[in-house]
Structure formats: C-alpha cells, structure tokens
DRENGUKOL-20710 format. One record per residue: residue in three letters; x, y negated, z of N, C-alpha, C, O in turn. Coordinates in steps of 0.05 Angstrom, whole numbers, plus 32768, in hexadecimal, padded with zeros to 4 digits. Layout:
BEGIN
ALAXYZXYZXYZXYZ;...
***
This chain:
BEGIN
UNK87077870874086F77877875786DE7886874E86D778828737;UNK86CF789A875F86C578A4875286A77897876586A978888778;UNK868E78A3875A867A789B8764865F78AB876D866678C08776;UNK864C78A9876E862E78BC876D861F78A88754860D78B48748;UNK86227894874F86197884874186037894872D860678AC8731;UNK85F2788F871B85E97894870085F2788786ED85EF786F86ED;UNK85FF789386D8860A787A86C285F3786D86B085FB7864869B;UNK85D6786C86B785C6785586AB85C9783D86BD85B7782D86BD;UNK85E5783986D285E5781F86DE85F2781486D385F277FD86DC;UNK8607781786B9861D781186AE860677FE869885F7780E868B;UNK860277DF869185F477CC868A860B77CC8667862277D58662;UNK85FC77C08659860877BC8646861A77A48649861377908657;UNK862E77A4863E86437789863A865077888658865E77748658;UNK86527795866F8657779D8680867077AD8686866E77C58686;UNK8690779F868E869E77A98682869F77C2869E869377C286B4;UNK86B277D8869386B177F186A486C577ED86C286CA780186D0;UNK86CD77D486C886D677D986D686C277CA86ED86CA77CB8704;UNK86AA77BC86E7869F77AB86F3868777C486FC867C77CA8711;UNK868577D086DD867277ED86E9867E78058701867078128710;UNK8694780586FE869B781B871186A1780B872F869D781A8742;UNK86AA77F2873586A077E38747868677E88756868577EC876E;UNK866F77E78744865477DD8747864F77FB875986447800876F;UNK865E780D87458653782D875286637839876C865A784D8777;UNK8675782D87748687782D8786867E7820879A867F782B87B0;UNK867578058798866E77F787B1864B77FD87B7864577F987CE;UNK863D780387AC8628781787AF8624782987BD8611782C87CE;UNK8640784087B38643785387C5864D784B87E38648785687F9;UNK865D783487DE8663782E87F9864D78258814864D782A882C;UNK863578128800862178118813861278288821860678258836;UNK8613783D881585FE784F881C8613785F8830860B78678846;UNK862778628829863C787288358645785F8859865678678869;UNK8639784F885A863B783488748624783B8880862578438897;UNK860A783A887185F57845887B85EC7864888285D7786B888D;UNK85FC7871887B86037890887D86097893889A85FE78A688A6;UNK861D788088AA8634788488B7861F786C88D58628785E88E8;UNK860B787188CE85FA785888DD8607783788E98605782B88FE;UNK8614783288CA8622781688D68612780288CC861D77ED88CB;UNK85F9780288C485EA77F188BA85D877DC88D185D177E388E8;UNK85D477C688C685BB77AD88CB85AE77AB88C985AB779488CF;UNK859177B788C1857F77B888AA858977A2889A859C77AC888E;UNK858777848891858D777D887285A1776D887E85AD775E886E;UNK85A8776C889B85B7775B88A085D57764889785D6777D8894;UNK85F2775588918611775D889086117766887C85F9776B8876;UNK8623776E886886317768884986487781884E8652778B8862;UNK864C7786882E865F7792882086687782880C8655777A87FE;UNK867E77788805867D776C87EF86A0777A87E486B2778687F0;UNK869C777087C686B9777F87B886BA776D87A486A67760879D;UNK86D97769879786DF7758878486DB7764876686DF777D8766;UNK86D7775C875186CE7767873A86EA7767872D86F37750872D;UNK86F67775872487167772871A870D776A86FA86FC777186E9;UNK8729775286FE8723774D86DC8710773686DE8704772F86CA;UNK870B772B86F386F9770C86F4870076F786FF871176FA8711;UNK86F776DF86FA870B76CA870286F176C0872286E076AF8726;UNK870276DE873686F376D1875186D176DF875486C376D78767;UNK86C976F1874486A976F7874C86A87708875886C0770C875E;UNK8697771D87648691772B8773867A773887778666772F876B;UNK8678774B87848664774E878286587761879D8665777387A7;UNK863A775887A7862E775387BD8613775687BF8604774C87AE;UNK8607776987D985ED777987D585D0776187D885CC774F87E9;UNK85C1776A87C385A5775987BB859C775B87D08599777387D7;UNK8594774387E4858D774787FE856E774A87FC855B774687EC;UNK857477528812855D776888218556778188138540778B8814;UNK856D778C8804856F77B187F9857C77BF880F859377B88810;UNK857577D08822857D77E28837859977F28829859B77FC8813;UNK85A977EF883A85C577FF882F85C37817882585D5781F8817;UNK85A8782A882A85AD784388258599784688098595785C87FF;UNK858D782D87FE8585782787E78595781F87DA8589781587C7;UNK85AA781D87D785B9781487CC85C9781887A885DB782887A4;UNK85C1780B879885C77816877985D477FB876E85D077E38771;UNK85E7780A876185F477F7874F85EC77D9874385F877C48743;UNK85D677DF873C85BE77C7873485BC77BB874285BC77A3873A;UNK85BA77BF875A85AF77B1877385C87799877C85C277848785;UNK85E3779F877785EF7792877F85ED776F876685E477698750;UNK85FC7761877A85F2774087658612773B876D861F773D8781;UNK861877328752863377238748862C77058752861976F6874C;UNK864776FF8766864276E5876D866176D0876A867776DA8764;UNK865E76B8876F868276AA876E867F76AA8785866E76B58793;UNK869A7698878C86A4769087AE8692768987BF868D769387D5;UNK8685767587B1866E766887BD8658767887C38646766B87CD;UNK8652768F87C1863B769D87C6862876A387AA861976B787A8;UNK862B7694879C8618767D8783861E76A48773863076B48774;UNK85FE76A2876585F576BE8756860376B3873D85FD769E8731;UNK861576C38736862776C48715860F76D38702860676CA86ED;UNK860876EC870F85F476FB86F885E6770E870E85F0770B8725;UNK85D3771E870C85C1772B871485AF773B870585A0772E86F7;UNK85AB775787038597776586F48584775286FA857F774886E4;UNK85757746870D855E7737871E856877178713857D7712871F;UNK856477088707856176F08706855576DB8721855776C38723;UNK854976ED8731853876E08745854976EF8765853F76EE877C;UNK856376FE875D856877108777856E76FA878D857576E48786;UNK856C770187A7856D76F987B8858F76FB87C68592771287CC;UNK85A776EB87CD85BA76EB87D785BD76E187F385AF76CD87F7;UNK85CA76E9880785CA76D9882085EB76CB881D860176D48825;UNK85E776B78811860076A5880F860C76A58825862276AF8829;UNK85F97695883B8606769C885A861A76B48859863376B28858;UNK860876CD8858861A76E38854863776EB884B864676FD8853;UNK863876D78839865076D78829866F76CA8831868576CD8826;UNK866676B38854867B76A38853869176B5886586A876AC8868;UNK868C76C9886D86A376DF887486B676EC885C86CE76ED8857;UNK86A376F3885486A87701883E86C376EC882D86DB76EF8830;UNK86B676DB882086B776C9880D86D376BD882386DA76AD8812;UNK86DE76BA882F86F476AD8840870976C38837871D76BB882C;UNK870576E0883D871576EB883B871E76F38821873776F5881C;UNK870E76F88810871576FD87F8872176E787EA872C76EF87D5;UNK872276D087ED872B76B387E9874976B487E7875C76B187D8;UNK874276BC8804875E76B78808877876D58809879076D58808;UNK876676E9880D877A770688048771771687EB8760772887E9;UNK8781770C87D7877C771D87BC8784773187BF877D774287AE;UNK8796773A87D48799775B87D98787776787E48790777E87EA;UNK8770776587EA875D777587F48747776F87E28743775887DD;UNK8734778487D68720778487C0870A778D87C586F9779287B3;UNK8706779387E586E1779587F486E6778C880F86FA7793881B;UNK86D8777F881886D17776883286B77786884286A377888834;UNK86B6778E885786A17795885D869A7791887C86AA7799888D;UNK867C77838886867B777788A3866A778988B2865D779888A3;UNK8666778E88CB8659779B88D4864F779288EB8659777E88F6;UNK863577A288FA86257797890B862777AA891D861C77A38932;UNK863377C3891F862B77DA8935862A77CE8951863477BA895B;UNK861877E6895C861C77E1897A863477DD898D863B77CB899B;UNK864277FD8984866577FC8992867277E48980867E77D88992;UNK867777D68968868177C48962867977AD896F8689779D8977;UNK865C77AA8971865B778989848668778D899B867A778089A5;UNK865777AA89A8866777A589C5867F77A989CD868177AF89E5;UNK869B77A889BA86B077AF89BA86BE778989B086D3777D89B7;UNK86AB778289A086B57768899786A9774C89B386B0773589B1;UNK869D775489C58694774C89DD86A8774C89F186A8773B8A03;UNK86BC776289F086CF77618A0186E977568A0386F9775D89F1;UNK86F177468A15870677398A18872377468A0E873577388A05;UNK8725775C8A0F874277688A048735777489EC8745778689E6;UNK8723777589DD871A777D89BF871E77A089C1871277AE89D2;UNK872F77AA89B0873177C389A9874577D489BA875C77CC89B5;UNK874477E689CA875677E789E0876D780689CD8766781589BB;UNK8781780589D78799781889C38793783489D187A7783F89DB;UNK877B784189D28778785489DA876A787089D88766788389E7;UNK8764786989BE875D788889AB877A787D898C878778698986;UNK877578968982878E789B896A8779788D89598785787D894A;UNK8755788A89548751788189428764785B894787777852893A;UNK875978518959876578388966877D783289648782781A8964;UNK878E783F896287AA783F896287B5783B894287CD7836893D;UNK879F783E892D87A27839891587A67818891287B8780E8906;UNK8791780C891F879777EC891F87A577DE893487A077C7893B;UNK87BD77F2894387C777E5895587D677CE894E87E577D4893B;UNK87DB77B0895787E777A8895387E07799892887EA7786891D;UNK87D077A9892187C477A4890D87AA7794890487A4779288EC;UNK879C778B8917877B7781891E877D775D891F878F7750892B;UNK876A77548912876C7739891E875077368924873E7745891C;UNK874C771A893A873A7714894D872F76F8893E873E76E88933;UNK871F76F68940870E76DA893C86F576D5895686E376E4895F;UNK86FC76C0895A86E776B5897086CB76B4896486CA76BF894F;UNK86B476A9896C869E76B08965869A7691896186AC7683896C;UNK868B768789588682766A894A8671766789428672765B892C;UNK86547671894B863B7679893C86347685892A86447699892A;UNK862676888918861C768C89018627768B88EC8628767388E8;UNK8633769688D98645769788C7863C767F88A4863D7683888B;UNK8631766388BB862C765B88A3863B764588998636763A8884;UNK864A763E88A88665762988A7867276318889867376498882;UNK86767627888186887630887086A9761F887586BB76268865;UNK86AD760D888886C47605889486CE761F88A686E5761C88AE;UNK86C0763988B086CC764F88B786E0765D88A886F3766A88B2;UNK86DC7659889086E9766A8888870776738880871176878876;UNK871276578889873076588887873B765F88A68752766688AC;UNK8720765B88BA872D766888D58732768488D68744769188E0;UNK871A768D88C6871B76A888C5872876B788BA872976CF88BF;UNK873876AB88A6875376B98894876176B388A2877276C588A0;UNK876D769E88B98781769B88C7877B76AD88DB879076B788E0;UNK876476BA88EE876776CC88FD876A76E488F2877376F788FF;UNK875F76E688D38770770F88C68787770C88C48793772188CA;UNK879876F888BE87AD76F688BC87B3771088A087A97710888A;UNK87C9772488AA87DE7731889487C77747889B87CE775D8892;UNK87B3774688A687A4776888B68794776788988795775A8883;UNK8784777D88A28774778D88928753778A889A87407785888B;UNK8754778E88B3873F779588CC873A778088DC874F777788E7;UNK8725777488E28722775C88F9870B775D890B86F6776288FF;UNK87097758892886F9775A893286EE7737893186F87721892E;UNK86D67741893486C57722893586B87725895086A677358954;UNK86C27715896286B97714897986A87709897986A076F98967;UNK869977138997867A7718899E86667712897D865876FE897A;UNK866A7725896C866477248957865C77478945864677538942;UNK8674774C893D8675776289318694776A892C86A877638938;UNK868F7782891086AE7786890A86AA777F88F18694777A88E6;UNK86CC778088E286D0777488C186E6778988BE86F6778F88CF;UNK86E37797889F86F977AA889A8702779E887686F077998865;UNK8715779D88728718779F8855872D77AD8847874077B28855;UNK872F77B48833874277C38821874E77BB880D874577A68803;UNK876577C88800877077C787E1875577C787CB874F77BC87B6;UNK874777E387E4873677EA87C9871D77F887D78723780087EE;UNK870277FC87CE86F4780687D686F0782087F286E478228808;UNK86FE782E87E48704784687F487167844880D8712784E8823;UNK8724783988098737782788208728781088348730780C884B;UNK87177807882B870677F2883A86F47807884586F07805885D;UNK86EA7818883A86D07830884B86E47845886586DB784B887B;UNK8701784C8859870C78528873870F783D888E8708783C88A6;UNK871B783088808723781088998709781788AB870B782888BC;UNK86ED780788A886DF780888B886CE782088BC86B7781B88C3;UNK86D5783C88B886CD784E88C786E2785588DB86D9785D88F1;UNK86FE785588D88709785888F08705783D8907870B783E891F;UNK86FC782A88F986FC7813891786E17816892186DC780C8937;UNK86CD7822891586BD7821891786BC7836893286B578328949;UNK86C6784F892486CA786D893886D6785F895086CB785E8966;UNK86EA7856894986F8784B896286ED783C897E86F2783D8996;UNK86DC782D896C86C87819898486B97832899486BD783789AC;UNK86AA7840898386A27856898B86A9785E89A5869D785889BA;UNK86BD786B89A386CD787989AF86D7786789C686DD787489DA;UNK86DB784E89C886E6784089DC86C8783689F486CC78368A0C;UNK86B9783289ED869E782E89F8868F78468A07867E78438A1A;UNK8697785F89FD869278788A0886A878768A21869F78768A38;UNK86C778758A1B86CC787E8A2D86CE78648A4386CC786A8A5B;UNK86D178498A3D86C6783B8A5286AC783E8A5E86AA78348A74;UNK869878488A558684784B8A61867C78688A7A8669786C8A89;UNK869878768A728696788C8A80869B78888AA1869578998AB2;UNK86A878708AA586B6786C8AB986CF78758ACF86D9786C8AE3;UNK86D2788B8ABD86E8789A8AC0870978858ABB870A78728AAC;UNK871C788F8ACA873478828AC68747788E8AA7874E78A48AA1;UNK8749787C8A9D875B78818A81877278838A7C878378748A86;UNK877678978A6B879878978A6A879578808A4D878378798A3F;UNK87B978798A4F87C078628A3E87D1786A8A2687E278588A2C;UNK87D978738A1587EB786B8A09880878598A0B880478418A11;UNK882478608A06883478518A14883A784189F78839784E89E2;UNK8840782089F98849781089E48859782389C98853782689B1;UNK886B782C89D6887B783E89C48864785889A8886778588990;UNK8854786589B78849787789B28833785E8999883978598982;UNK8822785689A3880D783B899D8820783A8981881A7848896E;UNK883C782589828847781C896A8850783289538854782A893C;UNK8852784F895A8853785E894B884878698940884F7874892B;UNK882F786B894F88177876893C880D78608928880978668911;UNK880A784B893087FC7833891D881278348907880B782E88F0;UNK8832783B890C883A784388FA8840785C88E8884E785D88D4;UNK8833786F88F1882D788888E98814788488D38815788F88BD;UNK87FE787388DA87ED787588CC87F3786488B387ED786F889E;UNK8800784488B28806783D88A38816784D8892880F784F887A;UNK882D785B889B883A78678880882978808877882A7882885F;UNK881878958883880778A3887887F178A1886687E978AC8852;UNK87EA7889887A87CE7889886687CB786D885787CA78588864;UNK87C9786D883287CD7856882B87B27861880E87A778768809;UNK87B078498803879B785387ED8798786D87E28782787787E0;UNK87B1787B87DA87AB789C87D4879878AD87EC878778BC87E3;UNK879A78AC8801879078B88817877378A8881A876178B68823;UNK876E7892881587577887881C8741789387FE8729789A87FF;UNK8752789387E68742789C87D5873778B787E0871F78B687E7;UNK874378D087E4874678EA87ED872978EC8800871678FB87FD;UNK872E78D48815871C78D5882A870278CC881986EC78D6881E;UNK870678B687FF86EA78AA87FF86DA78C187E586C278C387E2;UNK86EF78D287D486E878E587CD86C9790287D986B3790A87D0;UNK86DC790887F386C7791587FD86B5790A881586A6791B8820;UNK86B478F0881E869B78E38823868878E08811867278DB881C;UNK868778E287F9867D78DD87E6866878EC87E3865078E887DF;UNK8679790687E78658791F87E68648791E87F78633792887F3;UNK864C7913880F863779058826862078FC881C860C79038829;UNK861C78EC8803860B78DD87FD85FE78E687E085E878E187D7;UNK861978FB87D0860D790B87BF85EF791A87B185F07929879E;
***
C-alpha cells in the first residue's frame, strides 16, 4: 500500500509491516476527514497490525483526523489496554474501542474497522427501514448490511458479541439511532466501504427530503447490482481507488 507518510515515522526495531500500517491508517484518518466524516475527537479508525498476536492500532485521543501522523497512532490489545506508544502518557478512549475491538475479535478477515458520526448517517440510522435500495451507490450493500439496535453508550463490553451477531457475514453495519460502521480485508477496502455508505445515506436523505415521489428499483435489478459490485469490485479495485484518493491529501 502506498502512503503520503514521511519515512522518519518508521521507529527503530519497528517491523515494516507495522510501519506501513501506521502510514496507511494515517492516511486513512485524514482521508475521512477530507470527505467531512469526522467528530471532532469523537469515533475511531482502528486496523490490525499483521504479524501480532491480536494488537492494533488506534488514534491518540484527542488528535483531529486531519492531524493525523503515524506517531500519533497508539498500539493497543483487545482490551483497549496501551501495548506501546511514541507518548508513554498518550491518551486512548478504551470506551472507543468496544466496537471496534468486538469486530476484529471476532472477524480476522477484516483488518480496519472504521465508525462514524455524520449527519446523513445518524439520520439514516434513525429510520425504521435503515438504508433504502435506491441509488446504485446503496445497492452495493443490498442485502449485504447488518443492523444493530442502539443500547447506549458503547461502554458495555457484554455488547460486543451482539454486535458481531448483528454484522453477521457483512462488511458494513448500520448502528441504529447511532451512526455507521464499515470494515475491510484491508485498508483501502475499509476507506471504499464507508465512502460509498456514506454517499449513499447522502443521497437517500436528499431525496427523501425532496418530497417528491420515487422510483424503486425492482428486487431482480437491486440483487444484481449488489451482485455486480461484489464480483467487480474486490481488493484490486479498492487499492486503485485508494491509490488516487491519496493525492487528495498529498
């Protein structure tokens, strides 16, 4: 994967795959904050460190996404708990972590998680039928999305096996009256996921708000595109895409 990184983030004894992680999910924060999906310090990015038994790694809270540097991020376990830190004193929102930390638990096929707060995402996770099959971005998670009810504050950590039972085999989950959750194989794949659900909410909130009458999509059409996109677009294509997002932030 490639990055904007500077290579004085690459630490000594630091193996290279933990560094090109570090520069990857970096880019991914700023590239979230690019795309105005940010909280100010509130909601997480987090990615698995390959080659570790379970760590991760997750932004020094209260650093704004579009500050975002390699350094900045803090190596953590399951539990939230700081493994290492340029900062000996960095600050983590463990809370933060029990989304996160559920899914990656429990899907070693996916290697970033990422949550979000947007406007069209709450007010799309507010609604009773969630994501409606009616733009082509939407039609990517047709039939593909899972739902989680809302349960306060994400500081249970008894949530977190509900919440792997509502992603189920998906990728993508809405968190009702909450936010959205996207994750990936791999970096670049986790930054597509939630810009198309993201677009999508978008796009569904506009045109419910227009009040105009909508055309539908027929079941038939809906199941073929969600399978169109699946067989099209798979990590090669998400690299491609996360390639030239990249110069966005260049």
């Amino acid at each position: 994967m490639n990055s904007t990184a500077t290579p004085e983030t690459t630490a000594v004894g630091m193996t290279e795959a933990e560094a090109e992680t570090r520069r990857d999910l970096a880019s991914l924060y700023r590239l979230v904050a690019h795309f105005r999906m940010t909280d100010l310090i509130d909601t997480h990015i987090s990615a698995r460190i390959p080659g570790t038994p379970d760590h991760f790694l997750i932004n020094r809270y209260g650093v704004l996404f579009h500050e975002m540097r390699p350094q900045d991020l803090v190596k953590i376990d399951p539990t939230g708990a700081v493994v290492e830190a340029a900062d000996a004193s960095a600050p983590v929102n463990a809370a933060g972590f029990t989304i996160h930390s559920a899914i990656h638990m429990a899907r070693h096929d996916l290697a970033c998680v990422i949550h979000t707060h947007t406007a069209d995402g709450m007010a799309v996770a507010c609604l009773e039928e969630g994501l409606l099959p009616i733009t082509q971005h939407a039609l990517k998670f047709y039939d593909r999305i899972g739902y989680h009810d809302y349960e306060g504050i994400a500081l249970d950590l008894g949530e977190r096996e509900r919440l792997v039972a509502s992603l189920g085999e998906h990728q993508v989950m809405i968190l009702r009256n909450h936010g959205l959750m996207a994750a990936g194989r791999t970096i670049p794949e986790a930054f597509l996921n939630i810009y198309f659900l993201e677009r999508a909410c978008q796009a569904q909130v506009k045109a419910l708000s227009s009040g105009r009458t909508m055309t539908w999509p027929s079941k038939e059409v809906c199941q073929r595109t969600a399978a169109q996109f699946n067989r099209e677009e798979g990590v090669e294509h998400a690299q491609l895409a996360w390639k030239s997002a990249l110069r966005l932030i260049s």
